[in-house]
C-alpha positions in Angstrom: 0.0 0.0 0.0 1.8 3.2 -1.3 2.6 6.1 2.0 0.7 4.2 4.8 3.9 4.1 7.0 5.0 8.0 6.9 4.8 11.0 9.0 5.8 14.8 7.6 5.4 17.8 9.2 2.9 20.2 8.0 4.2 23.4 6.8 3.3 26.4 9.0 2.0 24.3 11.6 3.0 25.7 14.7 4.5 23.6 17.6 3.4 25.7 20.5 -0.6 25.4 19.7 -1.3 23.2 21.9 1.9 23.2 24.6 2.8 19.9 23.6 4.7 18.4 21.2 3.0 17.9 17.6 3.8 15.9 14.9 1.7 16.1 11.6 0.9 13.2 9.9 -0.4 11.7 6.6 -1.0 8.6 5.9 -1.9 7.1 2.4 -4.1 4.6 0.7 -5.0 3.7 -2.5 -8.2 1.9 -4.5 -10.6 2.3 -7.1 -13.3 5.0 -7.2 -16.3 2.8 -7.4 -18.2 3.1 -3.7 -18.6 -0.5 -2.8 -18.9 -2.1 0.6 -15.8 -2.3 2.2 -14.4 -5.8 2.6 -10.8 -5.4 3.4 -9.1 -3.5 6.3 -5.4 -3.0 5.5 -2.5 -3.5 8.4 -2.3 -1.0 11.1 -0.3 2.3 10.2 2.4 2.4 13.0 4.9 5.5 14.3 7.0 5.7 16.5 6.2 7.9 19.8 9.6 9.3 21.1 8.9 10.1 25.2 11.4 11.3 27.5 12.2 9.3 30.9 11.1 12.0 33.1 7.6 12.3 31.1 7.3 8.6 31.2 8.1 8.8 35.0 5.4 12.0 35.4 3.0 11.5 32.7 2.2 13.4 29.9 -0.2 14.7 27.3 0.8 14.6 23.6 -1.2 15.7 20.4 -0.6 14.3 16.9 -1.8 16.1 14.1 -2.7 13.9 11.3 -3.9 14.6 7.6 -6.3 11.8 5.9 -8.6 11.2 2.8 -11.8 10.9 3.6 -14.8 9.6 1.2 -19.0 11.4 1.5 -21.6 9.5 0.3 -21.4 10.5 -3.3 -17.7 9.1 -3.6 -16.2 12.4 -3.5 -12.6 12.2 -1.9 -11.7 15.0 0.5 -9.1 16.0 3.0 -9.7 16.0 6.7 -7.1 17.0 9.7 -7.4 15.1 13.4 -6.0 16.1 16.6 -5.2 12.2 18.2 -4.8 12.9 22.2 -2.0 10.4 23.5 -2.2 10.3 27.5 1.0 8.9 28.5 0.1 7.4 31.8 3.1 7.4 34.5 5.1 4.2 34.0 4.5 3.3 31.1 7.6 1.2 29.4 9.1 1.5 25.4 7.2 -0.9 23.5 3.6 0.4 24.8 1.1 0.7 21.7 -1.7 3.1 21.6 -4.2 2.4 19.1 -6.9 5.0 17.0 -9.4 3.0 15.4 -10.1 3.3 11.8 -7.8 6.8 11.7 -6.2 5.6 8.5 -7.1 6.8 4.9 -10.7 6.2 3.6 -10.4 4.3 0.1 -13.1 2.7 -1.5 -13.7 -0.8 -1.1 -11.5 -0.9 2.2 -12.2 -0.2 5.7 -9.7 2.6 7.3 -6.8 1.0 9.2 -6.0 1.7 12.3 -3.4 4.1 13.4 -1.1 2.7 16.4 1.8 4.6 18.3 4.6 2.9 19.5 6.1 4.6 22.9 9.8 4.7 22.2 12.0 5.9 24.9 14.9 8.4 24.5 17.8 7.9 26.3 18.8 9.8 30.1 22.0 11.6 31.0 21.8 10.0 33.9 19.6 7.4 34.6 19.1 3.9 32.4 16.0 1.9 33.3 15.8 -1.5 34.9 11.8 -3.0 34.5 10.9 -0.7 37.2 14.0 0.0 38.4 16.2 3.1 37.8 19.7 2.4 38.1 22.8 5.2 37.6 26.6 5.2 37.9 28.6 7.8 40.2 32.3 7.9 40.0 33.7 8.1 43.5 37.5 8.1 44.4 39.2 5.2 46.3 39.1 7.4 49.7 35.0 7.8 49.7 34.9 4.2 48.7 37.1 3.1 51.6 35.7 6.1 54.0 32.2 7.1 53.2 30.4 9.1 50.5 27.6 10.9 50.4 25.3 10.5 46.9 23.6 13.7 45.7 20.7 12.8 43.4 18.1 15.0 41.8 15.2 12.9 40.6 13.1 12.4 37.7 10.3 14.8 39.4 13.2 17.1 40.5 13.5 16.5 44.1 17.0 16.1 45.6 18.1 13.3 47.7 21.0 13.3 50.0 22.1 9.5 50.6 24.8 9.0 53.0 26.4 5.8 52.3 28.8 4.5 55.3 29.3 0.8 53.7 33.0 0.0 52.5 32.2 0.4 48.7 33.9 -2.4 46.5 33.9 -2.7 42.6 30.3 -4.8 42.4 28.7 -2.8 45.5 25.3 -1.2 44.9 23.4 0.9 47.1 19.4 -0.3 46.9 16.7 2.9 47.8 13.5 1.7 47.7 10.4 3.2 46.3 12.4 5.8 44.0 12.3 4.0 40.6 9.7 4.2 37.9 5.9 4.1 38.7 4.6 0.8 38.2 2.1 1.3 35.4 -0.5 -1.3 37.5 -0.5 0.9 40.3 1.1 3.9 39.7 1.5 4.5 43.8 4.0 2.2 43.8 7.2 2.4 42.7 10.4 0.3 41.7 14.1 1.1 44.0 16.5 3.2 42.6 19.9 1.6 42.2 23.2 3.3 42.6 25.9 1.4 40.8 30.0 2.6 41.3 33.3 3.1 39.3 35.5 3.4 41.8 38.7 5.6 40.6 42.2 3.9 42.0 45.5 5.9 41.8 47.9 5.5 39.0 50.5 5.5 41.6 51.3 5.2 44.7 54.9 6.8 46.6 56.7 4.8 49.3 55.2 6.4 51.5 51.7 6.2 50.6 52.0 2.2 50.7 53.5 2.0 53.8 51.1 4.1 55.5 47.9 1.8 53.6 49.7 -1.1 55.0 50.1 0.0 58.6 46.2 1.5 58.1 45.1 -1.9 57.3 46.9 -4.1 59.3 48.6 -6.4 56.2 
């Protein structure tokens, strides 16, 4: 089926109309121009929704503009806009599909096909995601892994946590805080842990000194 799988921006269409952002969309169909009862649906038209972390951690509202042929009564093919609202509920993972009924071109002799978006999520400067699970890397030097460090995080919601960790911190170590992963997209109340990994920096070189005084510190 010729341009059932593309998405173009309209030109002038402006991206602040509705706070959000818009994509414009059109997708394609072909047939004959006899009206006959339709008998065929062709495959769903799917796109690609790309969603921040933090909006998939909050929530958000998106509108996609879309551009389609539509057929009257008298066979007459016309061109209608939609707005399709996509609520993004908190939680939700890359792979989730929302799907518009019967959004697709009108042709004759063929039902409309449905329009489906695919939740696709773009990478975080700091935090990868784990299932539920947030998980991030802090570089720390040997001395705060031997002596204590303190983790400063600002979260997906932009609250900052102050996490005092007083373990010994080795090379496979990982500090566990409960409750401040993703929403689970169940019951969004509850939440996955967030999980602090570490690379843990070691000297290039140590003097005489240095060693003797690790040795005497350490009891070896």
């Amino acid at each position: 089926m010729g341009g059932m799988g593309g998405m173009r921006a309209e030109p002038g269409f402006q991206r602040s109309m509705f706070g959000n952002d818009i994509f414009s969309s059109r997708f394609g169909a072909e047939g004959s121009t006899s009206m006959q009862q339709p008998s065929h649906k062709p495959p769903a038209i799917e796109n690609r929704l790309p969603v921040s972390l933090a909006d998939l951690y909050k929530g958000v509202t998106k509108k996609m503009k879309i551009s389609r042929e539509t057929i009257d009564a008298s066979g007459r093919i016309s061109n209608a806009e939609d707005i399709l609202t996509i609520e993004v509920k908190p939680g939700w993972k890359k792979g989730t599909k929302i799907t518009f009924p019967d959004k697709g071109n009108e042709a004759p002799n063929m039902k409309p096909a449905d329009i489906v978006f695919i939740i696709d999520e773009k990478p975080h400067d700091v935090f990868t995601r784990d299932g539920n699970d947030l998980v991030m890397t802090e570089k720390i030097s040997l001395v705060e892994a031997l002596t204590g460090y303190t983790a400063r995080v600002t979260t997906l919601d932009g609250r900052s946590l102050s996490l005092p960790i007083n373990s010994i911190i080795h090379p496979n170590y990982e500090e566990v805080i409960p409750r401040e992963g993703m929403p689970i997209p169940k019951d969004p109340t509850k939440k996955g842990n967030l999980r602090i990994k570490f690379n843990i920096m070691f000297p290039s070189r140590l003097t005489s000194d240095q060693k003797a005084g690790i040795k005497r510190l350490l009891g070896s």
